[in-house]
Every structure is written in C-alpha cells, then in structure tokens.
N, C-alpha and C positions, 0 to 999 in steps of 0.2 A: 423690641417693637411693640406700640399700643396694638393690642385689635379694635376693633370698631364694629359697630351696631350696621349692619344694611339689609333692610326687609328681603323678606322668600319675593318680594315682587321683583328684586331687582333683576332675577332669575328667571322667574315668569314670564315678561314678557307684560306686566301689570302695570299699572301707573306706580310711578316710585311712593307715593303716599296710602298707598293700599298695601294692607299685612292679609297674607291668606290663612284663614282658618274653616275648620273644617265645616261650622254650621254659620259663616258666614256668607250674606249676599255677594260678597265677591268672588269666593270659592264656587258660588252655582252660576256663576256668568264666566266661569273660566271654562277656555275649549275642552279640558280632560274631565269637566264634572260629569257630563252626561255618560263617558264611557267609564268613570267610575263605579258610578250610578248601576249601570248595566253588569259591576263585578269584572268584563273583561279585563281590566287591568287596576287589579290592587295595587299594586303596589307603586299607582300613580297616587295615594291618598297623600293626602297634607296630615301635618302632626299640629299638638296644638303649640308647641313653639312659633313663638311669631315673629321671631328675626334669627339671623344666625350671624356669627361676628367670620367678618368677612375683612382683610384688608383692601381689596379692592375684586371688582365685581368682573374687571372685564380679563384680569391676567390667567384666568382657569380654562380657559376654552372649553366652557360650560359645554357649549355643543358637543365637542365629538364626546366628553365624557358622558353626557346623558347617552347619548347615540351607543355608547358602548355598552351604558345598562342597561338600553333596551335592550340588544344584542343578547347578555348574557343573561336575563329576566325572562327573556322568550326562547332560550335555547332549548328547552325541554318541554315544548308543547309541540306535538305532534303536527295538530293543524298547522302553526306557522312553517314547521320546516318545511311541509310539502308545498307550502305556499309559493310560488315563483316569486321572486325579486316586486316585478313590477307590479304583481296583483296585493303586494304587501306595502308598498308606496301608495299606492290608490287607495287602499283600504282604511289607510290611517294618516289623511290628506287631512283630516278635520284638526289632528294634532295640533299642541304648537310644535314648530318645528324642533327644539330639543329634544321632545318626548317621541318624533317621528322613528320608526325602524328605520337602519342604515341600507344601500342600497346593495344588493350583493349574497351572496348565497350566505345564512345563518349555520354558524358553529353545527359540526356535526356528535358531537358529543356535548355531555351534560354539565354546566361549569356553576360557578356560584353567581348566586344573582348580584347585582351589585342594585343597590336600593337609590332613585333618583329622590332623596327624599332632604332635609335640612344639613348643608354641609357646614361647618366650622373648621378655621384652618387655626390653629397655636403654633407655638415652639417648643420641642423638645427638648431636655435634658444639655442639647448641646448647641441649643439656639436654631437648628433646622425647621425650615417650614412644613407641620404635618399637615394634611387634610383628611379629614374624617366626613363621613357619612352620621346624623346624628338620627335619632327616634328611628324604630324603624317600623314599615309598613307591619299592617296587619297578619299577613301571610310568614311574617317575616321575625319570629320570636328573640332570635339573639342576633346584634349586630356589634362587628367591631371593628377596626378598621387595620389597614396593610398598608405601611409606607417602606418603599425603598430605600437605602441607604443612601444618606447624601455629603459626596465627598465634605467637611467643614471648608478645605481652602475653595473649592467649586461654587458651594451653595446653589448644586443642582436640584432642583427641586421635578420629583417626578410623580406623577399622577397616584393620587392615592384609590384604592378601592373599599367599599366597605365587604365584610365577608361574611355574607350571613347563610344559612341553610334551612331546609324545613327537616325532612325525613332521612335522606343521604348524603352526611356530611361530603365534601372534599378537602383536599387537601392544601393547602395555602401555594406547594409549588404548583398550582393549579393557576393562580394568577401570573400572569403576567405584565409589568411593569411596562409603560412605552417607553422608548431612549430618553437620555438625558434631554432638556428642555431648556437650560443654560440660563434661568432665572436667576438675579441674582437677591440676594433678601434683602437690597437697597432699592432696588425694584419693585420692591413689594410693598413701599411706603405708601401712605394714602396723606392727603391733606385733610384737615381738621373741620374745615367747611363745607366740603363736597367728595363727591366721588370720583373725580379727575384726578388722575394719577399722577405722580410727579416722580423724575429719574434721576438718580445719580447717574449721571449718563457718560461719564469718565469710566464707570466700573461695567458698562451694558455690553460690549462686546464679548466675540467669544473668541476665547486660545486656541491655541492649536493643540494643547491637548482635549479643548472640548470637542475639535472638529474631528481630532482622530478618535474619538471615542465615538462619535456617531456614525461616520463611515466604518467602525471597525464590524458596531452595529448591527448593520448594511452593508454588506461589502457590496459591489458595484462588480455584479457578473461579467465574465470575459463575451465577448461581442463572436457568436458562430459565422465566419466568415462566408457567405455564397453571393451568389452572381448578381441576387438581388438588390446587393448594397454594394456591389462593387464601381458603379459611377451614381452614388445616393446624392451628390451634392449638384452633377449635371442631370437629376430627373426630382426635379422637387416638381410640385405642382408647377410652381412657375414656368418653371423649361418644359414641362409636359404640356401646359396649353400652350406656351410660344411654340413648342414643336408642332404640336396639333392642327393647329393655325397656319404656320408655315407649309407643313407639308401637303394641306389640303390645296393652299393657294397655287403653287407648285405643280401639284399633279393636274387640276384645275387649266393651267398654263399651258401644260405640255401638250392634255388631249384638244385644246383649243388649235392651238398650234400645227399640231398634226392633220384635223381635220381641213384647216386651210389648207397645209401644203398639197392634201389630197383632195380637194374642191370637192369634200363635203358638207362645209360650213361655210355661211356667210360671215364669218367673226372678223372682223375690221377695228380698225382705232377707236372708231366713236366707242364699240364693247369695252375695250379695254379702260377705256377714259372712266366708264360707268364701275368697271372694278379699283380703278387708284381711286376713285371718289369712294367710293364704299368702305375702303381699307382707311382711307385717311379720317375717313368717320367716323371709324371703329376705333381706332388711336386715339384722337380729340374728345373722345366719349370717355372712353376707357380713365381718362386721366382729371375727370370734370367731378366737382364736389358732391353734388346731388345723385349722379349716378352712383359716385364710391359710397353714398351715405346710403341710399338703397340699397345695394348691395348688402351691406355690413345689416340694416335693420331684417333685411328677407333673411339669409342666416341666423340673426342672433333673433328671430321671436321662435326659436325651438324652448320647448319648454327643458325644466332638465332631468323630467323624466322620460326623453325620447332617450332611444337607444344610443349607447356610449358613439359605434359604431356609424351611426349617421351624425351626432353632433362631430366629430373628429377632424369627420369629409369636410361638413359646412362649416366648421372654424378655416377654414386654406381658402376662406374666402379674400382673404389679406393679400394672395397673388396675383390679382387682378390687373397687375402689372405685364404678367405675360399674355395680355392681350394688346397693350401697348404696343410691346414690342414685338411681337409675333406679326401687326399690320401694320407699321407703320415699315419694319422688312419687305411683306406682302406687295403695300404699295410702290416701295423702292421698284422690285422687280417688277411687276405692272405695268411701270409707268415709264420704263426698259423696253417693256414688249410696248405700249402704247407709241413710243417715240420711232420705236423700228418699223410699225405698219405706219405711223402716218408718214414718214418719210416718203412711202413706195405708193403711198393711196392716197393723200390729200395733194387736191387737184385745186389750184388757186395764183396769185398773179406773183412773180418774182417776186417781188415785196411783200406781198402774205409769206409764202415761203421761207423768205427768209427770216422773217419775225418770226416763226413758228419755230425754225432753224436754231434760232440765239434763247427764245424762250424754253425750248425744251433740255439744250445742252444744259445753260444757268442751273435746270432742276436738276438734273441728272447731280451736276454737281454739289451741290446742296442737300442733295439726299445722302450722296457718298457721305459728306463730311459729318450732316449730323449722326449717322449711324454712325462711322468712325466715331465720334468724339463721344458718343453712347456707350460705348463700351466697357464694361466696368473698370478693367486694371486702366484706360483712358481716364475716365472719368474720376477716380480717385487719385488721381494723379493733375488733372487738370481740370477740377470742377469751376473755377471761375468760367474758364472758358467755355468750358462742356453747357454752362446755362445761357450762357450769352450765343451761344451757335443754337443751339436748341431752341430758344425764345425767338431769337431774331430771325437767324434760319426757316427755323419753321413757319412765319409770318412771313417771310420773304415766297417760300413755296406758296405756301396759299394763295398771294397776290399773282405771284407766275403762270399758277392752273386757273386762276380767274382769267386771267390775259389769254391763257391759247385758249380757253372756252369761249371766251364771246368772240375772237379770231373765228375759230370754227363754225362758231353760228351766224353770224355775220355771213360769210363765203356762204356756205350752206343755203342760208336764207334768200342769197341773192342766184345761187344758181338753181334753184328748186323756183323761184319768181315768188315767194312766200314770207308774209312778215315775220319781221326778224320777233317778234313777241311769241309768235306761234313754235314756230321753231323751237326757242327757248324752254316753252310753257314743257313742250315733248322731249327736253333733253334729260334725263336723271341726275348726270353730272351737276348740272345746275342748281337741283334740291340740295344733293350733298353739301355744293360749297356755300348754298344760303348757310346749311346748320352748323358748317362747322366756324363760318365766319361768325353767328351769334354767341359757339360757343366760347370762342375765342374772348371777343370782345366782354361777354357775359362780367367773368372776376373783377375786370378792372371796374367798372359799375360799381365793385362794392369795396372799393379801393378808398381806407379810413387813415386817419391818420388821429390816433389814437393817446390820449394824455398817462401816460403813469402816474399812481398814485403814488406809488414806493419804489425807487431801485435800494433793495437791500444785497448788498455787496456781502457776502457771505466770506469769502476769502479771494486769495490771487488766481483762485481757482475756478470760483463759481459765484452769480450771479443769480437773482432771485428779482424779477421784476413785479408788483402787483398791478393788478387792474380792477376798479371800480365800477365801469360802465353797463356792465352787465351781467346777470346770473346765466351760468356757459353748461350744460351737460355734462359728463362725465366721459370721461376718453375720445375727448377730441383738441384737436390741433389748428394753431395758426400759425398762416406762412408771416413771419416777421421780416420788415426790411428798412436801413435805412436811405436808400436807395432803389423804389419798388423795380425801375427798368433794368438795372442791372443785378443785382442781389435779393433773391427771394428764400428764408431759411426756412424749414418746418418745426415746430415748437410746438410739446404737449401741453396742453392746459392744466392746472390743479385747481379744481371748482373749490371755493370756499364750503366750510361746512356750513348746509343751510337750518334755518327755524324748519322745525315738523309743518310749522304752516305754511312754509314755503311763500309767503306775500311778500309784495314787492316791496314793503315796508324794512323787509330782514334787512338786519346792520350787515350781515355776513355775505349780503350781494358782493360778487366781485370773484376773480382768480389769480391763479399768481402764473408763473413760466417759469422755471428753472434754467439756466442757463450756464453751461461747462464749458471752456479751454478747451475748441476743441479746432482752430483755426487763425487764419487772421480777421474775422469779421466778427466771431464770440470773443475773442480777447482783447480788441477795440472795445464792445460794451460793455465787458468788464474793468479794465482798466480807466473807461469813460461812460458810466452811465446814463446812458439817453431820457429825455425826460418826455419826449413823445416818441412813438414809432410808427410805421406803417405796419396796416395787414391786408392785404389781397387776399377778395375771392371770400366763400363761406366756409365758416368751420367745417373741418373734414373728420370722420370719422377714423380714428385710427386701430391700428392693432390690439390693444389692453380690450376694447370690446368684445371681443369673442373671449374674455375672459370670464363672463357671464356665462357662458357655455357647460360651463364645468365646477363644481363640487363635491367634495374639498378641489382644493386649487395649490397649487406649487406657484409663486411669483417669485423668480430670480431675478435683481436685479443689480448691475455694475454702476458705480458711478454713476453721473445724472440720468439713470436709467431710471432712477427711480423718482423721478419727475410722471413719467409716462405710467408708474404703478401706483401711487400716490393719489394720483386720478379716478384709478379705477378702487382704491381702499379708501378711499374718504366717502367717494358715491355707495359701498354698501359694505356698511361698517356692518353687518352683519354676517356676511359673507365666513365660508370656512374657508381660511385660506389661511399659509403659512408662507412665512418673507422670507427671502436672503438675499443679504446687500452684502455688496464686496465691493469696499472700496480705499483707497489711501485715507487715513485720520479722518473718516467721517464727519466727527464733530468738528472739525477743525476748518475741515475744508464745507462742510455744508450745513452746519450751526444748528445749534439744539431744536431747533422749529421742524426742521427738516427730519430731524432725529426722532423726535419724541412723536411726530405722526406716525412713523413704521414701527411705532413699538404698542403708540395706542392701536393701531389697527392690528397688530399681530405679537400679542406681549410676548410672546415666544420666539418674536424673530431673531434669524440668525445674522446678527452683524459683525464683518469679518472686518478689520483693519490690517489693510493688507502690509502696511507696515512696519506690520509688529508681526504677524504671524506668513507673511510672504504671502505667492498670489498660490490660493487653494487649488485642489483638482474641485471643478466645477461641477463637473459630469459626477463625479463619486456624490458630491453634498449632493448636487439636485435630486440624487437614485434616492441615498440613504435619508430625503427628507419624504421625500412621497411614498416610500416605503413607509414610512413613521406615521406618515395620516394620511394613508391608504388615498392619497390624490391619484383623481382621474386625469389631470393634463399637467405640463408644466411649461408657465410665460417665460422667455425670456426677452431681457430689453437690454441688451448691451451691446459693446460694440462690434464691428463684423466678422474679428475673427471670434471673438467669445460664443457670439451668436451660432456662426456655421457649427463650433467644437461641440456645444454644448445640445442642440436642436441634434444635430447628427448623431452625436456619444447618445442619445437616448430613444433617440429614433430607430437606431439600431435595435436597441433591445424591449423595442414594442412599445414606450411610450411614447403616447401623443402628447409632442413638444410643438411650438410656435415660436417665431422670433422674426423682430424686422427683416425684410428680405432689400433694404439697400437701394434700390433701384432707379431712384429719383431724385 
C-alpha cells in the first residue's frame, strides 16, 4: 500500500488547504488556541510536522479516538473528576468537537495519556495497518505507540494508542484495545487525486468468525425475567397511549351514562355527537403530515446535552399512532352510545326518523369493518383491502355524520322556530366536521405526479428510483403510488449529498428512494420501472429523525432498511454513529452506490451477507456493538419481526431501542 500526504487540517475540522503550525495565523484562529494559550490543555499543542501520511481521513473514527484521549489525558486531574458530566460538556463547548470530553463519569483511576497530536498509519513487518501517535506534546517527553495484534487472514485492524507518561510510568496491560473493527487493508486504499475513498467491496463484509469474535467480546447478558416485561410488546408506548385514550373515553361513557339513567344529568345525543366529533378529529389529526412533522420537530430540537433520560422519553414520539387508534375505537363507541340516545330522544317526522334510522346503522357498520380490517394480523394479511376500506370507508363515514348533522339541525331549527344557520353556528359537531373534511381533502391538493430522472434497477430484488425536482430534508418520506385512489405506499427518501453552499445552483439537488421485493406492487416496479409516479400529500417526517437525539448512535439495519438510514448518514456525515446491515449478497442485490455510502459514512461498518454467514443473532451484534462505542440508543429499520426481536431483546436490558411500529 502507498501512504499518502493529507494535512493535520483534514482532522481539524480546517479548510483542507490550511496546514497547522504552531506560530501560524491559522493555528491562533483555531477553537483549541486560546485554551492552549491559557496552559489548560497541553497537550492540545500542534508539532511542527505539517502533514501526517494518512491513507484515507475518514476510516479512523477520528472522533471517538480523540474523545478517548481526552478521556485518558484528563484522568488524573482532580478538578475534572469532581467535575459532573454535564458541567464538563458545558465547559468545553468552545472545543472542536473531537477535542470535547466524552459524556459520562471519567476513569477513576490514573491510565496513560494518549497524546491527540500528528498520527501516521504504515505497515508492519507483516503488511498490518499500524497507527501511531507522532511528536509528542510538551508535557509529554517519550511517545510510542501500542498496536494490537492483527489476525494476517482477518486484517483486523484495531485502534492504536500512543503510550506516553510523565512521572509514573504504567504498565502497557494498562491499555486497552477496542474490539475488532473488521477493516479490511483493501479498504484502506485511497485514490491518487483526492481523498474519496474507493472499496474492494467483494472483500467488505464480515464472517462469522468476525461476528463471533465480537459478540464473544460482548457477550449479550441473560434478560432478569419480572412482571415488568412480561406483556413488553402489548405496553409499548403505543398501546399505553391507545390504552390511555381508550380507557378515559370509556370511563367518560359510563359515568355519563349513569348519570342519565339516574336523572342527574342532561347528557343526550347531541353531547354524544360532540364527543364522535372530537374523537374523529383526533384520528384525522393524529395521521396528517404537518402535525406528525410537528410532533417529530418539538421532540427532536432537544439539544444533546439534555439528559439521556428525557431524550429517550421524547424519541417514542414515532407512536403517535396510538392516538389514531386509541380515537378512532373511542369514536366507534361514541357514536354506539350516540345512536342508542338518539333512537329514544330524537323527536322528528317518520321520514326524518327513518333517515336517521338507515344513516346511523350504514356508520355503525362501517366503523365495525374499518376497525376489523385495522387489525394488524388483518391487515398484514389483507392490506390491499385494509387501505381501500379505510380510505373509502372512512370518507364514506365522514359524508354519513355530515348527513345526520344537518338532519339534526334542520329538525332542530325548525322545532325551536330558529334559523337553520344559527343553529349550526351553536352546533360543535359542525366545527369538527368543517376540519376534518379540510383535512381530508388537504393531501390530495398536493397530489404530483412526478417525472424520474433514473430508475436504476439494482437487481431482481431492489429498485432505486432518482428524483431531480427538488432538494428534500433528511429522514423524510413519500407516499408513492401508481394508482393514488387505490394504492398509496410510504418510501424514505435519500437526500443527495448537497454543496456546503447549499444554492439552488447544486448539481447534487435531487433524491433517490430505495425500493425492495416486498409485494405485489414493489415487484411490478421492479420488474417494470415506472418513468413518472404519483405522490400524495407533504413529506412526512419519519422515524431515523429521532436519530439525532442520540450520540454515538447504533444504526441497524435489514435489507432496504437501509434506504431509511442512508437518509439520516448522508444528512450528518459527521455524526458518531456505527452501521450494521444484514442483508442477502448486498452488493449483488443493492449495488456498489448503495454499498459504498454505508461504508463512507461508517468505515467500520458491520456488513453481514447473510448468505454466506446465515441470518446472525441480531440482539447479541446490536449489544456487542454499543457496548464497543459506548452508544447511547440503537435504530433499528427492518422488518416486523426483526424489529419487535431486536427493540425488545434490548429493551429488556435497558437500552433505549427504536424501530417502525407498523401501523399504517
């Protein structure tokens, strides 16, 4: 392997045509001069080396290694230890962020400092990639450096340290190594023009002996069985607001109910009407773009130095489903009890009556089928249907409760001697079904029909559409369809990587969609490429956003799952965050473009071919990799059962996991 020349700026965080030196003007406009300056921190000095030969800049996960030298550089100063977590965050907010202290209580004993200062990586004796720490700080008299041993047939390459001491030496088994890292030294190639990395990407996956060597690791603790987790998968957030929801409506009902039977309440149909109106509001709400994008934006502007424990809460912002279905139940029974008082109270001419009669059974039934057909084991089983009852259905309802409402007020208006507009103006119901008819109507308004730049057909598997028409946000979705009234799917978006200038000029305006084998309506547009499509309605915020919540970060993902992670690693290539993709022949099935993103955003990641090394335990990799970089959450995006195994298997054992919840 050549090494190669790539400035200390590439590291810094500096324009790449700036070299840092110690009494140059760019070294005193750098964030660490001033607390240089001030002595706090020696051994942030710059040497006068002015490049360090680097294969490529981004496969080091520069961050957490500096993150660790701060770590073990500040272990033995008193004042930091005492220091709380978050007051040491605050403290050193001016940093760049490599040079920031990690978040989390600091080593309690005294280790060797590891010097954040000019690295160079060569090849050993037996072709292995070493990294070394060179010159070292002022404080810092002798420097040398500690590499792991690395398998030759592996060519695991694992984080080097440098070992240097002032007054009390320690000992080398003092360091510790982090797990293998599964880099291969073809991976490590750089191009001769630039610093864009290029893969042998036949050789990027990892074995099963890589994978049992890091679960062996890690092992993945045994789960202490109690009562709290004994129905975990019926009380997720989800089911705890639909419950919450439901059983307020419910109790709500009864004591209404009772107080009629016992003529201590006026409560009559019209109340009731004003509660299916409210509930059917809350449904129609619950499932609208700009709400869910709210939602997701109020949660995710926590910064990510709020406490682990409140970001965790407001990431389960993604369940906002069970308020769907929590009132759109509600209203069913409602609208139960509203049909049974107006039976016995609504006073009006045989012909009112019996319109009322016909209108109200039609709901009734209608409400039965769409919740039947909501069901999930229903629904996965009969989703064609399940959207076509649910679309058309629930439109059918709406126009039904319009019908007995102006019935109602009509009769009303005429036996009070009062215009029918007054009337109206005084009804609740009325407001409800103005909003939820707008919101109804709303999507289709923004109902495109939209030209492909590219369908690139990736294999018999998957499907990769581009679009040019506009520069789209990062972790959000459109519903695609080529048929918008009956067939509406949801698809994440992968923003192009944009200019720093971000102007409408960028060539790299535009996104792609990933699309999988995962139906009959994905394998039509796979085996037939569409060259326009429909989308309804406005981009929706999806799940990978609360992925911002959390650093370092665990992203797992399955097969075209990693469409919906892709999104959120190409929006903040900076991000610490570690990948695993499991999937059948990756490159084969989802083509080197696809590849070589998850490796530029996480050189380290773990890509499994599941046909070479079978389908992994999920739950062991995801422990044994957040174990590895100390991740505070872990995404998952795959499919339902992978999703419940894997959110659950770790849920269990205290970490805060995420993953689609299905429901729509």
């Amino acid at each position: 392997m050549t090494d190669r020349i790539a400035p200390w700026s590439a590291f810094s965080g500096l324009e790449t045509d700036s070299l840092l030196h110690k009494d140059s003007s760019t070294w005193k406009e750098h964030p660490n001069y001033e607390a240089y300056e001030q002595n706090k921190y020696p051994w942030l000095a710059p040497t006068n080396i002015l490049s360090v030969m680097v294969p490529t800049t981004t496969f080091l996960n520069l961050d957490q290694a500096f993150a660790q030298a701060w770590e073990a550089a500040t272990a033995d100063s008193d004042d930091l230890l005492d220091e709380s977590a978050t007051t040491r965050s605050e403290r050193h907010e001016h940093l760049h962020p490599v040079f920031r202290p990690p978040r989390g209580p600091l080593p309690q004993r005294p280790r060797p400092i590891y010097v954040p200062n000019n690295i160079v990586i060569r090849r050993d004796s037996n072709g292995a990639p070493q990294l070394s720490f060179i010159n070292s700080a002022p404080n810092c008299p002798r420097t040398g450096s500690f590499v792991a041993e690395v398998p030759k047939q592996q060519q695991t390459h694992c984080a080097a340290y440098a070992d240097c001491w002032n007054d009390n030496p320690y000992s080398l088994p003092d360091l510790t190594p982090p797990a293998a890292t599964f880099i291969d030294e073809k991976r490590l190639r750089i191009e001769q023009e630039s610093l864009e990395p290029i893969f042998n990407l036949d050789d990027c996956t990892a074995t099963a002996q890589d994978l049992s060597t890091l679960t062996t690791a890690h092992p993945l603790p045994r789960v202490q069985e109690s009562s709290r987790w004994t129905n975990w998968r019926h009380m997720t957030y989800y089911m705890r607001m639909w419950a919450l929801i439901l059983l307020a409506n419910i109790i709500t009902i009864i004591v209404l109910l009772l107080s009629t039977v016992n003529n201590t309440s006026s409560f009559g149909y019209r109340d009731a009407a004003t509660a299916v109106g409210a509930n059917l509001l809350l449904a129609t709400l619950a499932r609208h773009e700009h709400f869910i994008n709210m939602l997701f934006r109020m949660a995710c502007i926590l910064p990510i130095s709020t406490p682990l424990w409140i970001r965790r809460r407001a990431a389960k912002v993604y369940s906002y489903g069970g308020i769907h279905s929590g009132c759109g139940i509600s209203a069913m029974l409602w609208y139960i009890v509203y049909a049974t008082l107006a039976t016995f109270q609504f006073q009006g001419t045989r012909a009112e009556q019996t319109a009322l009669a016909i209108t109200t059974t039609l709901t009734i039934v209608l409400l039965v089928m769409i919740i039947g057909m909501a069901h999930p084991a229903v629904r996965r089983c009969f989703h064609n249907q399940w959207e076509v009852t649910h679309r058309f259905g629930g439109w059918t309802v709406v126009l039904l409760v319009w019908a007995q409402t102006v019935i109602i007020i009509v009769v009303n208006a005429h036996r009070a001697s009062q215009p029918t507009v007054t009337v109206l103006s005084k009804t609740p119901t009325f407001y409800f079904l103005l909003i939820i008819t707008v919101l109804i109507i709303y999507p289709w308004l923004r109902l495109r029909r939209r030209t492909i730049t590219h369908s690139e057909r990736l294999s018999n598997h998957a499907l990769r559409l581009h679009f040019n028409d506009r520069r789209v946000s990062h972790c959000i979705g459109y519903r695609l369809a080529t048929n918008p009234l009956l067939e509406n799917h949801g698809f994440a978006t992968i923003p192009n990587p944009t200019n720093s200038s971000g102007s409408d000029a960028d060539p790299k305006k535009g996104y792609s969609i990933l699309i999988s084998n995962a139906g009959d309506w994905t394998s039509r547009q796979i085996n037939d490429p569409p060259k326009h499509i429909w989308t309804k309605g406005a981009p929706t915020v999806g799940l990978m956003r609360v992925a911002s919540l959390f650093s370092p970060l665990v992203i797992l993902a399955t097969g075209s799952g990693i469409g919906p992670a892709l999104s959120f690693l190409q929006a903040k290539p900076e991000w610490q965050v570690r990948v695993i993709w499991s999937a059948r022949s990756p490159l084969k099935t989802y083509g080197s473009d696809i590849l070589n993103a998850v490796l530029k955003a996480d050189p380290r990641a773990i890509v499994v071919d599941t046909a070479l090394t079978g389908h992994p335990d999920l739950v062991a990799l995801a422990w044994a990799v957040k174990e590895e970089s100390r991740a505070e959450a872990v995404m998952v995006v795959a499919n339902p059962k992978v999703t419940n195994t894997v959110v659950g298997g770790l849920e269990k054992r205290g970490v805060p996991a995420y993953g689609a919840l299905f429901d729509s």
